[in-house]
SETORNU-106803 format. One line per 8 residues: number of its first residue (from 1); their letters; for each residue z, x, y of C-alpha. Coordinates in steps of 0.001 Angstrom, whole numbers, plus 524288, in hexadecimal, padded with zeros to 5 digits. Layout:
% residues N
NUM	A	Z:X:Y ~ ...
% end
This chain:
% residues 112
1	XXXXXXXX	22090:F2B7C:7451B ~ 21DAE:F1CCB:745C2 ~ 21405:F1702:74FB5 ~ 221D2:F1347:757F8 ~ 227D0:F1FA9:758E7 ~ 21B89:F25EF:75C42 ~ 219DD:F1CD8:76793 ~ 227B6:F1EC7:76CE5
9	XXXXXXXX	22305:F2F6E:76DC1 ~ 221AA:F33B9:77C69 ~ 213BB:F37E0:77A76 ~ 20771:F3280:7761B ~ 2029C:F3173:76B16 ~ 1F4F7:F2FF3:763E7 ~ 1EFD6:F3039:757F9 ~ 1E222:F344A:755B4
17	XXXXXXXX	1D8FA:F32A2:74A2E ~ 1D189:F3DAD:748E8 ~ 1C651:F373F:74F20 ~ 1CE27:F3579:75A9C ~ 1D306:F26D0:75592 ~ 1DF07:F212A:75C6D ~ 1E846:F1F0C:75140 ~ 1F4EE:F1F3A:75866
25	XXXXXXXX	1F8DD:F1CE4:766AC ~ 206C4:F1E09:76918 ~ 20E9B:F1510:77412 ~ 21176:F2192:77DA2 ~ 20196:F2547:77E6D ~ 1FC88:F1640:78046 ~ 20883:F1643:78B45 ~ 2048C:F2336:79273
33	XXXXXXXX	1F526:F2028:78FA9 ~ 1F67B:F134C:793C7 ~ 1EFBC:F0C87:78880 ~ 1F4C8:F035C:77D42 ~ 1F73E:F0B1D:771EE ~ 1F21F:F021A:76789 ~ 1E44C:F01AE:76E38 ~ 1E1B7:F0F80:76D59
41	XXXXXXXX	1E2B9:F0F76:75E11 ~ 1D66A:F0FDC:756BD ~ 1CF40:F1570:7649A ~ 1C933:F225E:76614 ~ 1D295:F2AFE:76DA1 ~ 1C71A:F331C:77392 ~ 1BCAE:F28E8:775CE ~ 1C5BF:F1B98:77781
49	XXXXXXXX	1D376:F206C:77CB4 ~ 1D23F:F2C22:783D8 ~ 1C542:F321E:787F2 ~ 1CA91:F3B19:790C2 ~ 1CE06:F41F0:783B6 ~ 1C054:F4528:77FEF ~ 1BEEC:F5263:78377 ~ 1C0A3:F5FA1:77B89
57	XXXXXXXX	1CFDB:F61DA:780E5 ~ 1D540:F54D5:77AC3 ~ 1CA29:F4F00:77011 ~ 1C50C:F5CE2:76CE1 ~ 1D2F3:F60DA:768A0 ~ 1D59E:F54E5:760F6 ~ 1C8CA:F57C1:75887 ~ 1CC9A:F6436:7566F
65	XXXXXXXX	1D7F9:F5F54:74FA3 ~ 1D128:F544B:7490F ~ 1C953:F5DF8:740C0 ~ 1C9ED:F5C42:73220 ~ 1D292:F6824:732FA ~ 1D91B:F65BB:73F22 ~ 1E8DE:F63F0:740D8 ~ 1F374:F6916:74812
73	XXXXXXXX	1F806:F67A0:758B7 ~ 1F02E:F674B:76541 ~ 1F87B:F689A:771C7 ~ 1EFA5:F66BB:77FB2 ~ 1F1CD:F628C:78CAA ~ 1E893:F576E:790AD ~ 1E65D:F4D90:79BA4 ~ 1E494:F4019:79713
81	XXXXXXXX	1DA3C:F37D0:7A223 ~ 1E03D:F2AC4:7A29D ~ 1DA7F:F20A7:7AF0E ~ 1E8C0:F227D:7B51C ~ 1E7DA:F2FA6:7B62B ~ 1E94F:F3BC3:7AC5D ~ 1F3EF:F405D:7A540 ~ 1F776:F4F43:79F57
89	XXXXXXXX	1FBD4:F4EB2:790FB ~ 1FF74:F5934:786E5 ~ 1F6AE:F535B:77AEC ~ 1F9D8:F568B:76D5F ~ 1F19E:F54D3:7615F ~ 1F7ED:F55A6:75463 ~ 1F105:F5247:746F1 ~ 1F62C:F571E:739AD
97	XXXXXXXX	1ED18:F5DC6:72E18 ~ 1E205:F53D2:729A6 ~ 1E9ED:F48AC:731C5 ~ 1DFC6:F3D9D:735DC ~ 1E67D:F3D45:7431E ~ 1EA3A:F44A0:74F11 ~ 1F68C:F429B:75731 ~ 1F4E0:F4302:765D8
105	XXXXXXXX	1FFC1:F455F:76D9B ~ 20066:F42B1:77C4C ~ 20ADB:F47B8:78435 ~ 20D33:F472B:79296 ~ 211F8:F5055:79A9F ~ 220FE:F4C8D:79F83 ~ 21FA4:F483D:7AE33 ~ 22DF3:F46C9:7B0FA
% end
């Protein structure tokens, strides 16, 4: 997909070096996170972006898969910490065999 179409998806998405590098920061995530997508790039996701990350449930699972022989699908509910308040997600962590990168996908919970 191009950097458009993956903005115009209904969830959130980041891309993660596997140092925890911002590499990609689609439209929908900078909208619900309230942040301008082209400043996160380059940050570090834990550290930089979101801090309320850094614990074994959300980081420790994303360097689990970011082991030399690490690949395949995390699924895990999580609560994001954001100063307005927090929010319940269904995170999903996707990275191909030997890929530098790890997809993280945020969805949220339909409120209608």
């Amino acid at each position: 997909m191009d950097p458009a179409e993956i903005d115009m998806l209904p969830v959130g998405i980041i891309t993660l070096a596997l140092d925890g590098t911002i590499l990609r920061y689609n439209r929908t995530e900078a909208g619900r996170s309230q942040r301008r997508a082209a400043d996160q790039i380059g940050r570090n996701f834990f550290r930089e972006v979101a801090p309320c990350t850094e614990d074994p449930l959300f980081e420790g699972r994303f360097r689990e898969l970011a082991l030399p022989d690490g690949h395949g699908t995390m699924e895990f509910d999580y609560t994001f910490a954001f100063p307005w308040g927090s929010e319940k997600v269904l995170i999903s962590f996707l990275r191909a065999p030997e890929a530098p990168r790890i997809q993280v996908v945020v969805t949220w919970p339909d409120k209608s």
